[in-house]
Gaussian input, Z-matrix of N, CA and C with variables (Angstrom, degrees):
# hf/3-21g

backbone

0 1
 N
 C     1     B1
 C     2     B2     1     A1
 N     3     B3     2     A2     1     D1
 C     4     B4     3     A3     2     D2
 C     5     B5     4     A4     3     D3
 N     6     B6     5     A5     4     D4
 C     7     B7     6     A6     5     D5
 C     8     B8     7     A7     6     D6
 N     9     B9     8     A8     7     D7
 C    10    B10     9     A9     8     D8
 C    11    B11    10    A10     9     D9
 N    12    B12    11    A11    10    D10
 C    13    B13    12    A12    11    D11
 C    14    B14    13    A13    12    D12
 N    15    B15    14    A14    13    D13
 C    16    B16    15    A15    14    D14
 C    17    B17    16    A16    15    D15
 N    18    B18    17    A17    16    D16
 C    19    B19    18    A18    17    D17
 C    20    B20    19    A19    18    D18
 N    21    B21    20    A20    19    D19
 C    22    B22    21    A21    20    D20
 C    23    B23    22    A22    21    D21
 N    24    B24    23    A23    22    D22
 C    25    B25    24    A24    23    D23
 C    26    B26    25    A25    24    D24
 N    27    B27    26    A26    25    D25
 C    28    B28    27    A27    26    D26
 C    29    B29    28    A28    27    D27
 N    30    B30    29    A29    28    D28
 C    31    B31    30    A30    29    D29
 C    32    B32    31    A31    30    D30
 N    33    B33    32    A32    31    D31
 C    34    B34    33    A33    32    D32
 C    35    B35    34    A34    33    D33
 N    36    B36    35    A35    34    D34
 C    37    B37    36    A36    35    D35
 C    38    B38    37    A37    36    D36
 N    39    B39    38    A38    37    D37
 C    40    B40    39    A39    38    D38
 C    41    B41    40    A40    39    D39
 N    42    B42    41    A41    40    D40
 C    43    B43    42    A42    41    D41
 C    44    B44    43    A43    42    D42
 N    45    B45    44    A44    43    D43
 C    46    B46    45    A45    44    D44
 C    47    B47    46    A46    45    D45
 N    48    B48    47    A47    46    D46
 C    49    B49    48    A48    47    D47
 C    50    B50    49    A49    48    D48
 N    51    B51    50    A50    49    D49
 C    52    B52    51    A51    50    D50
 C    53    B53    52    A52    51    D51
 N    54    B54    53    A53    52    D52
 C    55    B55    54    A54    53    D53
 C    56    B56    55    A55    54    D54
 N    57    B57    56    A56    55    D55
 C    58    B58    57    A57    56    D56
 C    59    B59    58    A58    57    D57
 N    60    B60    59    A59    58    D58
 C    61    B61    60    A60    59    D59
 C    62    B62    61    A61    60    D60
 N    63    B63    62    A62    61    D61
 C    64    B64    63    A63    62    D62
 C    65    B65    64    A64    63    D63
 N    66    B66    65    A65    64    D64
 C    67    B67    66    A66    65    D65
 C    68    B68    67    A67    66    D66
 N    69    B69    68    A68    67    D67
 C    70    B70    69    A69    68    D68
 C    71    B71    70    A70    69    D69
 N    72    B72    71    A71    70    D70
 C    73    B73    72    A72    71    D71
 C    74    B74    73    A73    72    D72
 N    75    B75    74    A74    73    D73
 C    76    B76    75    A75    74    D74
 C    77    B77    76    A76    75    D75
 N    78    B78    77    A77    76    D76
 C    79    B79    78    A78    77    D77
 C    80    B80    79    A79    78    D78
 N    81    B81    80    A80    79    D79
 C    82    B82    81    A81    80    D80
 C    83    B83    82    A82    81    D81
 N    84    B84    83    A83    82    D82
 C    85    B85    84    A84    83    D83
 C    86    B86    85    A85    84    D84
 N    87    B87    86    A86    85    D85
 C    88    B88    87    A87    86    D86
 C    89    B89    88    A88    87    D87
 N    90    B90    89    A89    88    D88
 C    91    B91    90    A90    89    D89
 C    92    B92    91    A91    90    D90
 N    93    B93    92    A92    91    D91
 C    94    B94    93    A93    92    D92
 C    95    B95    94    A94    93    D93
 N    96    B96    95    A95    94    D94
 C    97    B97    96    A96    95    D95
 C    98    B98    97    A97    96    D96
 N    99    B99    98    A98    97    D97
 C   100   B100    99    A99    98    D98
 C   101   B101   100   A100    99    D99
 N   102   B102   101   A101   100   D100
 C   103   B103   102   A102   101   D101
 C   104   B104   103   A103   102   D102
 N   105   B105   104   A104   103   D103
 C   106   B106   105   A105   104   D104
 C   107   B107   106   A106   105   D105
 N   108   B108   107   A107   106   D106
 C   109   B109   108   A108   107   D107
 C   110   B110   109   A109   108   D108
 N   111   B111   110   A110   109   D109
 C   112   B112   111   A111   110   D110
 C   113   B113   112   A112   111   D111
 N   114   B114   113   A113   112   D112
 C   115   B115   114   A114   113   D113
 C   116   B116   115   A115   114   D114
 N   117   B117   116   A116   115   D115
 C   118   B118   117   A117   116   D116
 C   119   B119   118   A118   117   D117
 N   120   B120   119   A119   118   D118
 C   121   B121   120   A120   119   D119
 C   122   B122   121   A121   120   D120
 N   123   B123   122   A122   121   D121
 C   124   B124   123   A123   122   D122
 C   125   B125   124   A124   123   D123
 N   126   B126   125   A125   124   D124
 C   127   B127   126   A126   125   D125
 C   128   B128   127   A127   126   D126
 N   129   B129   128   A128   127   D127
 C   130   B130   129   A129   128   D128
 C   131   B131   130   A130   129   D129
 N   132   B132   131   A131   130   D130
 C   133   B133   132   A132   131   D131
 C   134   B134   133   A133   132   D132
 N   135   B135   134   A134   133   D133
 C   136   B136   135   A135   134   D134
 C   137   B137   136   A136   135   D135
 N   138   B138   137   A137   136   D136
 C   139   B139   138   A138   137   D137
 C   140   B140   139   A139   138   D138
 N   141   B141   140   A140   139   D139
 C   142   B142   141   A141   140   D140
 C   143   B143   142   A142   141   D141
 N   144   B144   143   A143   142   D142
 C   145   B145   144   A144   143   D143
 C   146   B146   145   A145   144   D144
 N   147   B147   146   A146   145   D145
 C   148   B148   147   A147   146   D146
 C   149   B149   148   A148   147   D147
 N   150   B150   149   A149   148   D148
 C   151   B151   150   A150   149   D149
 C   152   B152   151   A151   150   D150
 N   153   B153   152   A152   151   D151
 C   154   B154   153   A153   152   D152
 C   155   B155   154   A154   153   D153
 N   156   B156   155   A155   154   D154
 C   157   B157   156   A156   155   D155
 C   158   B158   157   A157   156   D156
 N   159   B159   158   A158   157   D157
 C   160   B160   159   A159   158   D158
 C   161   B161   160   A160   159   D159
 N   162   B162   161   A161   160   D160
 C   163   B163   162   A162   161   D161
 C   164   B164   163   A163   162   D162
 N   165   B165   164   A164   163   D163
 C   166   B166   165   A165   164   D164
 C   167   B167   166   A166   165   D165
 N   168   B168   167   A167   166   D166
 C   169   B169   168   A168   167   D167
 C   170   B170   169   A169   168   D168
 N   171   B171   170   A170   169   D169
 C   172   B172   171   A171   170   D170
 C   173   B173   172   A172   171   D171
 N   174   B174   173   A173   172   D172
 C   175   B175   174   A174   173   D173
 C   176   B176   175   A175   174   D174
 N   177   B177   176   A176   175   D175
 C   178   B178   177   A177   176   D176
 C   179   B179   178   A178   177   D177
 N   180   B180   179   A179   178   D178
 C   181   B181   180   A180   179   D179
 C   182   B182   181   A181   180   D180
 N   183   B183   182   A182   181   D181
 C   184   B184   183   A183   182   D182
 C   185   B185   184   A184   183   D183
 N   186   B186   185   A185   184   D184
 C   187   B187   186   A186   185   D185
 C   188   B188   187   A187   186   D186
 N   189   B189   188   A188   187   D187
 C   190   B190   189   A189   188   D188
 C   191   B191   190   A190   189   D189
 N   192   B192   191   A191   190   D190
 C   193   B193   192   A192   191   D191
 C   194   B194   193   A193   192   D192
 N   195   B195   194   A194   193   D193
 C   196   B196   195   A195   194   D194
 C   197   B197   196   A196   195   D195
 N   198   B198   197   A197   196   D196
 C   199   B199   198   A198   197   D197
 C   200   B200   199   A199   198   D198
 N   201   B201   200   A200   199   D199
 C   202   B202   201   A201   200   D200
 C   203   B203   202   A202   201   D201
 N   204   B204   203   A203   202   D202
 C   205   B205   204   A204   203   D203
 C   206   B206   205   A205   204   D204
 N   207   B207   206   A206   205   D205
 C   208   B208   207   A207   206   D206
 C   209   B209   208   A208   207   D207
 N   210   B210   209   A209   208   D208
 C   211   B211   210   A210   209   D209
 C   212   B212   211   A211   210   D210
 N   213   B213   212   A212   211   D211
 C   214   B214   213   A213   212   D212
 C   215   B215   214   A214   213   D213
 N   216   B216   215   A215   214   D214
 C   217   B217   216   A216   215   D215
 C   218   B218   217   A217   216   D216
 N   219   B219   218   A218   217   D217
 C   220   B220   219   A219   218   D218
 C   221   B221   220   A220   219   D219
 N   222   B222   221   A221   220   D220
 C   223   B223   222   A222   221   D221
 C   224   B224   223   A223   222   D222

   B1=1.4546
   B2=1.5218
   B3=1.6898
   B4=1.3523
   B5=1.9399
   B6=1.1461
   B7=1.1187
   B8=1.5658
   B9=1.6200
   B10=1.1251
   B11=1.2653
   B12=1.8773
   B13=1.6321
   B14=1.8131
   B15=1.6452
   B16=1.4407
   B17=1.4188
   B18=1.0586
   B19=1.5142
   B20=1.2268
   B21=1.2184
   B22=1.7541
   B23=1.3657
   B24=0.9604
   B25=1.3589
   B26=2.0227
   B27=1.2042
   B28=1.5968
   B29=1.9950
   B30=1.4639
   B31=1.5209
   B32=1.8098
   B33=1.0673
   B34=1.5617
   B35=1.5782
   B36=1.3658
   B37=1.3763
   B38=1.7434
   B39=1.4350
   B40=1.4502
   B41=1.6754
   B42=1.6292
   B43=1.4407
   B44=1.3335
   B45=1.5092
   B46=1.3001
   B47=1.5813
   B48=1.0951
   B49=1.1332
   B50=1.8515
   B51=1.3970
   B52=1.5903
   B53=1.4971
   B54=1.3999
   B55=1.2858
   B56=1.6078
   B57=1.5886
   B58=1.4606
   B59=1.4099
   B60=2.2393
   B61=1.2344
   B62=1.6292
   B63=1.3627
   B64=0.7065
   B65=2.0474
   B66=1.2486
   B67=1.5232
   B68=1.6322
   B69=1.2799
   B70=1.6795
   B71=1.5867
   B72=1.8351
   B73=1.4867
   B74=1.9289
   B75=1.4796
   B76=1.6767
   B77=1.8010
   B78=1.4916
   B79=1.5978
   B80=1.8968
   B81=1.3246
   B82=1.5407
   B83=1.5833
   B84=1.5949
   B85=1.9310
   B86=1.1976
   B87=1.3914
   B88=1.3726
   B89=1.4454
   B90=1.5740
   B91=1.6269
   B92=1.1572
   B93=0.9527
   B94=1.8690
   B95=1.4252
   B96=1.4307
   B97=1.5878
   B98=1.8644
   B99=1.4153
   B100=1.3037
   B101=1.3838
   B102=1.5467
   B103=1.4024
   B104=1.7494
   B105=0.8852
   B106=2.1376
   B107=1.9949
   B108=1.2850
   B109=1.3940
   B110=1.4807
   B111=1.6551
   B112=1.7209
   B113=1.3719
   B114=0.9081
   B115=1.7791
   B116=2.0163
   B117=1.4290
   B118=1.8465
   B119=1.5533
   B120=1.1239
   B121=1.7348
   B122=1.3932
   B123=1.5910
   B124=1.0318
   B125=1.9828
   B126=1.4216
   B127=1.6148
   B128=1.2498
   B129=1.4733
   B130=1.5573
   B131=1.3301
   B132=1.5284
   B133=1.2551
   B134=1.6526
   B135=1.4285
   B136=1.0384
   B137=1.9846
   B138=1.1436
   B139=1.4220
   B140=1.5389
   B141=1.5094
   B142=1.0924
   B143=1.6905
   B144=1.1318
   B145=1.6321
   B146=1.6706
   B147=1.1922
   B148=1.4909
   B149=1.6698
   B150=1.3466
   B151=1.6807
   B152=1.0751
   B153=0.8183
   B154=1.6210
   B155=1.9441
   B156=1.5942
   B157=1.7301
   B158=2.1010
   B159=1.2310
   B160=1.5749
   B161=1.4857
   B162=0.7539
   B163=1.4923
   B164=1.4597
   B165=1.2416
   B166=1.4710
   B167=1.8561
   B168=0.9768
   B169=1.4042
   B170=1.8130
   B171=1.1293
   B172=1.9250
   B173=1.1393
   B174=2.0177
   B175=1.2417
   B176=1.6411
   B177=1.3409
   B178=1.7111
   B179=1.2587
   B180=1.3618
   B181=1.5201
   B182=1.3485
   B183=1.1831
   B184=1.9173
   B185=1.8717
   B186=1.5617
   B187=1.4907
   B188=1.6474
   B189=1.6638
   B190=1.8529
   B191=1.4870
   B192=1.3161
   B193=1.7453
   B194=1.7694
   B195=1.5924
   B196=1.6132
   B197=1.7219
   B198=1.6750
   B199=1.5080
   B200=1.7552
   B201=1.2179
   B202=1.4641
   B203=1.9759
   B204=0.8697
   B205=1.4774
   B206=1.8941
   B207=1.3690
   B208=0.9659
   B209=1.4704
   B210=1.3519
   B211=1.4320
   B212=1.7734
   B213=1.3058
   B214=1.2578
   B215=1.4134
   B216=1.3385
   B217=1.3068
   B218=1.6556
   B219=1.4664
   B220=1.5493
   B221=1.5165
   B222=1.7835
   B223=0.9872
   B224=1.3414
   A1=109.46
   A2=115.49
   A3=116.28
   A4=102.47
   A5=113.94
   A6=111.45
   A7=122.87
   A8=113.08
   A9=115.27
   A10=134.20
   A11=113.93
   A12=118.24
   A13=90.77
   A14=110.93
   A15=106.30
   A16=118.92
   A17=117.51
   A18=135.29
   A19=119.41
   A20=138.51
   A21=126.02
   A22=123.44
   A23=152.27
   A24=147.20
   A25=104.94
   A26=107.21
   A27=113.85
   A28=100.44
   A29=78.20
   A30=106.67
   A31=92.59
   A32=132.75
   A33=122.82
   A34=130.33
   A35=113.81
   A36=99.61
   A37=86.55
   A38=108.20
   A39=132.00
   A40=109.81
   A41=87.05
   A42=107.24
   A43=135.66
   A44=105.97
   A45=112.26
   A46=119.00
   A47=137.06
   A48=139.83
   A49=82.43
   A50=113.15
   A51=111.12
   A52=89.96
   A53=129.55
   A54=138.44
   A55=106.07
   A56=125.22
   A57=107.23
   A58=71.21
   A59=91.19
   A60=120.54
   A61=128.23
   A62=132.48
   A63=127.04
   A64=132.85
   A65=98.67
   A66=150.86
   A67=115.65
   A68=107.15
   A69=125.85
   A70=114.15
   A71=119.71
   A72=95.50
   A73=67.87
   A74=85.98
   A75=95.57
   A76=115.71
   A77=103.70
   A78=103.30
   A79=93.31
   A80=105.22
   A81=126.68
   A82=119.71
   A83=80.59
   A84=84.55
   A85=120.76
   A86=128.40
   A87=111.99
   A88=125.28
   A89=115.40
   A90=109.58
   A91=116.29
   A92=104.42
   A93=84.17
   A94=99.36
   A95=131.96
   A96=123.38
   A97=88.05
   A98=127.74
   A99=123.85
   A100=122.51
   A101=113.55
   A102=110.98
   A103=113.69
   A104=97.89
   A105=93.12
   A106=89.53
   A107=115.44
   A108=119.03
   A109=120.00
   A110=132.11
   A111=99.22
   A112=136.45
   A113=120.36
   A114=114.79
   A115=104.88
   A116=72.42
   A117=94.64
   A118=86.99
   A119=153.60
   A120=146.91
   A121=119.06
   A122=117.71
   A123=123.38
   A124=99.30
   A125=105.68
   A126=106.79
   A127=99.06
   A128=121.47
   A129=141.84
   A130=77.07
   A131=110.69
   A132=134.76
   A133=116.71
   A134=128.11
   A135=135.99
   A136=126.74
   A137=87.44
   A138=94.64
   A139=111.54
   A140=113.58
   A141=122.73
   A142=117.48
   A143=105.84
   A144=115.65
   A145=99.51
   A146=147.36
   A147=143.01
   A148=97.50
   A149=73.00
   A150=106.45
   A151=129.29
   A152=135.31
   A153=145.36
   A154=103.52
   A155=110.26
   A156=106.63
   A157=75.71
   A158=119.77
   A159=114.82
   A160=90.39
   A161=122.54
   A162=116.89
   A163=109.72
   A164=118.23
   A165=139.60
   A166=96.48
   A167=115.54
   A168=129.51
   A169=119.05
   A170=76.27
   A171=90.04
   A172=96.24
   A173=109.28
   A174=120.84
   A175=122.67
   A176=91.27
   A177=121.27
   A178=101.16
   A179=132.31
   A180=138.29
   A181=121.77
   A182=111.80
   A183=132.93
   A184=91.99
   A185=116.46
   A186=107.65
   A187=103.26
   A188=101.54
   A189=81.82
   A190=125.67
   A191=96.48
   A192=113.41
   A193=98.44
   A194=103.86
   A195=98.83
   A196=114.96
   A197=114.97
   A198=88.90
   A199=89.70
   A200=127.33
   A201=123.54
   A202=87.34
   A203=125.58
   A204=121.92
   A205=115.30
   A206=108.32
   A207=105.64
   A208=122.53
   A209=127.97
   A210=126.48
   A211=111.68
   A212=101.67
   A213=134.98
   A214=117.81
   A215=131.89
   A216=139.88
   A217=104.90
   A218=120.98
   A219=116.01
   A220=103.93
   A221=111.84
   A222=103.77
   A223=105.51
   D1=144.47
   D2=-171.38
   D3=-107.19
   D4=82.48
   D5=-169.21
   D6=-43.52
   D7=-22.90
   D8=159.71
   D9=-45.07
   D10=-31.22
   D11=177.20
   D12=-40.95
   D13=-48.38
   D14=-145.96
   D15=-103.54
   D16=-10.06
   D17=-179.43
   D18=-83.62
   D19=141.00
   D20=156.56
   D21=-144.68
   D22=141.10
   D23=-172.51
   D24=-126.95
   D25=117.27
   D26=174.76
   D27=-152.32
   D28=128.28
   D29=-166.39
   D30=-59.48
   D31=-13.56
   D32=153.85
   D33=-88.09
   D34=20.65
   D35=174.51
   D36=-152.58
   D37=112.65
   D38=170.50
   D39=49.36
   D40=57.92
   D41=177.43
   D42=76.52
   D43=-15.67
   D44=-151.35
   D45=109.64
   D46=-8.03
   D47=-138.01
   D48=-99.42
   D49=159.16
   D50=-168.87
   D51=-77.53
   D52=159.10
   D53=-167.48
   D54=-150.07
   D55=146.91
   D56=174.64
   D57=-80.56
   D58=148.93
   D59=146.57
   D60=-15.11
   D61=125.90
   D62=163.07
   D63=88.78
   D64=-18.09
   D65=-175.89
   D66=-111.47
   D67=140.75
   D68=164.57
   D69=-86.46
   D70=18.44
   D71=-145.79
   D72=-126.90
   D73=119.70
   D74=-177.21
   D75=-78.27
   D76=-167.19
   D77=-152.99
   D78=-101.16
   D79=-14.71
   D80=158.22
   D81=-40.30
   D82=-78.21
   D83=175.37
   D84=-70.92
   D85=-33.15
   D86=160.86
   D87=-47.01
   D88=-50.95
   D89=159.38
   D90=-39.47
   D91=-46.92
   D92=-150.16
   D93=-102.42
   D94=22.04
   D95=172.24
   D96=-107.78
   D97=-23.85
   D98=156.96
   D99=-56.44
   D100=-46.64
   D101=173.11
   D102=-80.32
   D103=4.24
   D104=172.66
   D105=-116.43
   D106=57.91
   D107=175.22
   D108=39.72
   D109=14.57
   D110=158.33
   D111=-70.10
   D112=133.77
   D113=165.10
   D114=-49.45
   D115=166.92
   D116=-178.53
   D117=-84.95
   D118=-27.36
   D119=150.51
   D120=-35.22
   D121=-44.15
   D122=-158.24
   D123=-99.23
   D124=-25.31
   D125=167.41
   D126=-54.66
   D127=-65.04
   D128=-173.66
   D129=-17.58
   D130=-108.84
   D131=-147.55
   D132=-39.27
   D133=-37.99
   D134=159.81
   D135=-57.40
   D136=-37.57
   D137=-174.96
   D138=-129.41
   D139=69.25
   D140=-163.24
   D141=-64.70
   D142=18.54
   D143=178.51
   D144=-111.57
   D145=-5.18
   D146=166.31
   D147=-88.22
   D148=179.06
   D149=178.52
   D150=-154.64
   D151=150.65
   D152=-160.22
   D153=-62.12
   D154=-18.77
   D155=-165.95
   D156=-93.42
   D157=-43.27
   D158=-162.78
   D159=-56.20
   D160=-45.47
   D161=-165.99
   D162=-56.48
   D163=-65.70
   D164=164.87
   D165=-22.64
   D166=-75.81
   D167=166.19
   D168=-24.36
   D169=-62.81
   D170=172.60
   D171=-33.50
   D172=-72.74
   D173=-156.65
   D174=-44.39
   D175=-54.86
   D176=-173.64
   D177=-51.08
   D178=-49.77
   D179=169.20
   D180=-48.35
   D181=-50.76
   D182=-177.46
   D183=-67.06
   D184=-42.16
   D185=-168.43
   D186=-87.58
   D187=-12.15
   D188=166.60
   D189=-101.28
   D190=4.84
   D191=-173.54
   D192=-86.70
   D193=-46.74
   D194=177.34
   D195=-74.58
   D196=0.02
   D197=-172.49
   D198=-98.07
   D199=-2.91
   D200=-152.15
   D201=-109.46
   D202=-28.30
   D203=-173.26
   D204=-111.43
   D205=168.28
   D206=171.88
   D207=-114.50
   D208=104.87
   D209=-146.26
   D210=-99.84
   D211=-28.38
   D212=-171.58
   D213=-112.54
   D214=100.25
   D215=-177.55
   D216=-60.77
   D217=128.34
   D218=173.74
   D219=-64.99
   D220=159.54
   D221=-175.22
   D222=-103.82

């Protein structure tokens, strides 16, 4: 998957911050309403402008952002 179909970042809509396409609802809150336990059902239902592939997308982005950076200091 080319997360780009779904992603976009423009310094006029919520800073810049990556956003699904088309949407104000950044790649942030999708994390982190995944990491406080919602399902990708319960995004659905809340944010009736995603989809189950944006999400996927989110993910794919967050897993190429953590293999390319260092987020976590070794201990």
């Amino acid at each position: 998957m080319d997360y780009n179909d779904y992603l976009e970042s423009d310094a006029g809509i919520m800073l810049g911050k990556p956003v699904i396409k088309g949407t104000r609802i950044t790649v942030a809150l999708v994390l982190k309403k995944l990491s406080e336990g919602a399902t990708a059902n319960d995004l659905i239902t809340a944010y009736p402008q995603l989809t189950a592939t944006a999400i996927s997308a989110v993910l794919a982005y967050a897993a190429d952002v953590a293999d390319t950076e260092t987020l976590i200091a070794a201990a």
